[in-house]
C-alpha positions as CSV (number, residue, x, y, z in Angstrom):
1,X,-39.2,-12.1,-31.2
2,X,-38.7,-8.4,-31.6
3,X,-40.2,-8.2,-27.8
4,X,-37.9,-10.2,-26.6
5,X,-35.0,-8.8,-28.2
6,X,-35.7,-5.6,-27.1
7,X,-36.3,-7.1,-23.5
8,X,-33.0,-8.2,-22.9
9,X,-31.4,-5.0,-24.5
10,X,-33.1,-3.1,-21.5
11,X,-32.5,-5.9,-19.3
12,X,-28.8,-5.4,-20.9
13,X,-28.8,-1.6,-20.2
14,X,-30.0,-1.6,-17.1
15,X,-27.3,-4.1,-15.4
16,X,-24.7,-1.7,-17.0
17,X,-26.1,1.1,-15.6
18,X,-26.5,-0.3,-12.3
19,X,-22.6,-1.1,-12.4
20,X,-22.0,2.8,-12.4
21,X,-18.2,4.0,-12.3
22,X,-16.3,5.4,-15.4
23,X,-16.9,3.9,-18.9
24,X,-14.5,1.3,-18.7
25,X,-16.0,0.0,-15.4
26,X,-12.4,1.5,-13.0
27,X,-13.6,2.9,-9.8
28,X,-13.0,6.7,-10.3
29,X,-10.9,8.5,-7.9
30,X,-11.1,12.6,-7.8
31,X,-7.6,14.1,-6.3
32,X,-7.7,17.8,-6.1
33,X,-4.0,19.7,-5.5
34,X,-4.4,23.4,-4.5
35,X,-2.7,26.4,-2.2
36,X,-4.1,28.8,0.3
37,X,-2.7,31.6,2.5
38,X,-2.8,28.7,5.5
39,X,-0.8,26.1,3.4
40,X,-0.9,23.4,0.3
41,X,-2.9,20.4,-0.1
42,X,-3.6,17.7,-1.7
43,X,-7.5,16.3,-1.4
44,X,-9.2,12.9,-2.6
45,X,-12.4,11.8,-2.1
46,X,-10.6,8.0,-1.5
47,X,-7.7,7.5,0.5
48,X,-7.8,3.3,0.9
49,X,-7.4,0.9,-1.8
50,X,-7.6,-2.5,-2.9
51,X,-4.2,-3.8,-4.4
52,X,-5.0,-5.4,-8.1
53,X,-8.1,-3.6,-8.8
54,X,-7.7,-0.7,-11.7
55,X,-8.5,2.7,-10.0
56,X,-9.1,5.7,-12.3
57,X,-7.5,9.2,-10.9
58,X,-9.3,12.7,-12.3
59,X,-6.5,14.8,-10.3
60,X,-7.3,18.1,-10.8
61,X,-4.9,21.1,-10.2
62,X,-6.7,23.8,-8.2
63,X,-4.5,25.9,-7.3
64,X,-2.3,29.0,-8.9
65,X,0.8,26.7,-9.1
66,X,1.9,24.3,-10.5
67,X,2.4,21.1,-8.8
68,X,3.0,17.3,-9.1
69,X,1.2,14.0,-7.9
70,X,3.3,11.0,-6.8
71,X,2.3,7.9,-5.2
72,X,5.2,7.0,-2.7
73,X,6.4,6.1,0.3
74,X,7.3,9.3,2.6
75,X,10.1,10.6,2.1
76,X,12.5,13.5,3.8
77,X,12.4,16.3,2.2
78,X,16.0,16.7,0.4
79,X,17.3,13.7,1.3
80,X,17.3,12.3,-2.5
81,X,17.3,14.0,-5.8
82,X,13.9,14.0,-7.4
83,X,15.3,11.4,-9.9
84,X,15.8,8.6,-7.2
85,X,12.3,10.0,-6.1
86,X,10.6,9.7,-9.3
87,X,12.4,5.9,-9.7
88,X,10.8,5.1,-6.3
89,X,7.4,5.9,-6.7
90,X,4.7,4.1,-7.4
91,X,3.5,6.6,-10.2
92,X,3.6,10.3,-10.6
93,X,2.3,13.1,-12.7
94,X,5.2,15.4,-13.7
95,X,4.4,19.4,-12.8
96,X,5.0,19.9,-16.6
97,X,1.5,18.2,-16.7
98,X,0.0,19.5,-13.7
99,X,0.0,23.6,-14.4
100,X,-2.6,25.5,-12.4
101,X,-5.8,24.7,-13.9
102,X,-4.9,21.3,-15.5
103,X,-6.3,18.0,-15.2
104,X,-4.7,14.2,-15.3
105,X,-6.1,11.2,-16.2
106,X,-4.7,8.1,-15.6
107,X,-5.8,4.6,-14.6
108,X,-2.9,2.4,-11.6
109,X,-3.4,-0.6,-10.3
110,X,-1.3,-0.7,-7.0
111,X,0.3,-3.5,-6.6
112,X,0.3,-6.7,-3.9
113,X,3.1,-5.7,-2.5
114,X,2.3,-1.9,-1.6
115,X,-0.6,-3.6,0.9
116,X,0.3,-2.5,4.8
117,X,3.2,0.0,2.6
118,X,3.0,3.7,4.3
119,X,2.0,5.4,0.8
120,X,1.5,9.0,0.5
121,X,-0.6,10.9,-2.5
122,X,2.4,14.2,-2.5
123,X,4.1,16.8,-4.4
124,X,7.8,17.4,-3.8
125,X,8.3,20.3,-5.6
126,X,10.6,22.6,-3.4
127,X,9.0,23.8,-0.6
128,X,5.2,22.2,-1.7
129,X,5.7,19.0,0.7
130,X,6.7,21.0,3.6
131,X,3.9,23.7,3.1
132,X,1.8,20.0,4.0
133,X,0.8,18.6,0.1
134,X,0.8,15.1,1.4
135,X,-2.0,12.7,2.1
136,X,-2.0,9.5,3.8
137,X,-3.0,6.2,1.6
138,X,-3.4,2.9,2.4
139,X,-3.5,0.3,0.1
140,X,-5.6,-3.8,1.3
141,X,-5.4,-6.8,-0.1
């Protein structure tokens, strides 16, 4: 009996471990924000996703700077208030949260209707979106 039992809990561990990804089974998504003498950027290490699966975001501010993190359409740069930017993203991570040498966790599941959407990962902190911290997304059903 005791043979068996401890059978299946390796049986049991080793399915788990074979399922890999963060504790909570979210594919994990590294973002990196930084700034160089040649510009800004913003990095990830996944760039397309699947609308209604739960994605977990490490972003990791590593820069000098401090900078933000939305998930949103492009937008012109000064042609809204970053109020009617903040209520039109998909998410973001306030620069309040995102000083130089910080790291954000969070876990967003985009939605069915952001599939064939032009999404961006940017920060629009004066002068940080023109200095090129965007990246193309693209987000599949």
């Amino acid at each position: 009996m005791r043979t068996r039992l401890l059978g299946s809990l390796v049986a049991l561990a080793l399915v788990a471990a074979a399922c890999g990804g963060s504790s909570s089974g979210d594919a994990e998504v590294h973002v990196t924000t930084s700034e160089s003498s040649t510009g800004q950027t913003i990095t990830s290490d996944v760039t397309t996703f699947t609308a209604g699966e739960t994605y977990h975001f490490v972003v990791e501010n590593d820069g000098q700077l401090a900078h933000e993190l939305m998930i949103v359409q492009p937008i012109d740069p000064g042609s809204m208030d970053m109020e009617a930017m903040d209520e039109m993203a998909l998410y973001v991570v306030e620069e309040d949260d995102l000083g130089a040498g910080a790291t954000v966790e969070f876990d967003f599941v985009f939605p069915d209707d952001a599939v064939g959407t032009d999404l961006e990962f940017a920060c629009h902190i004066s002068g940080h979106y023109e200095a090129g911290m965007r990246l193309a997304i693209a987000v599949q059903s």
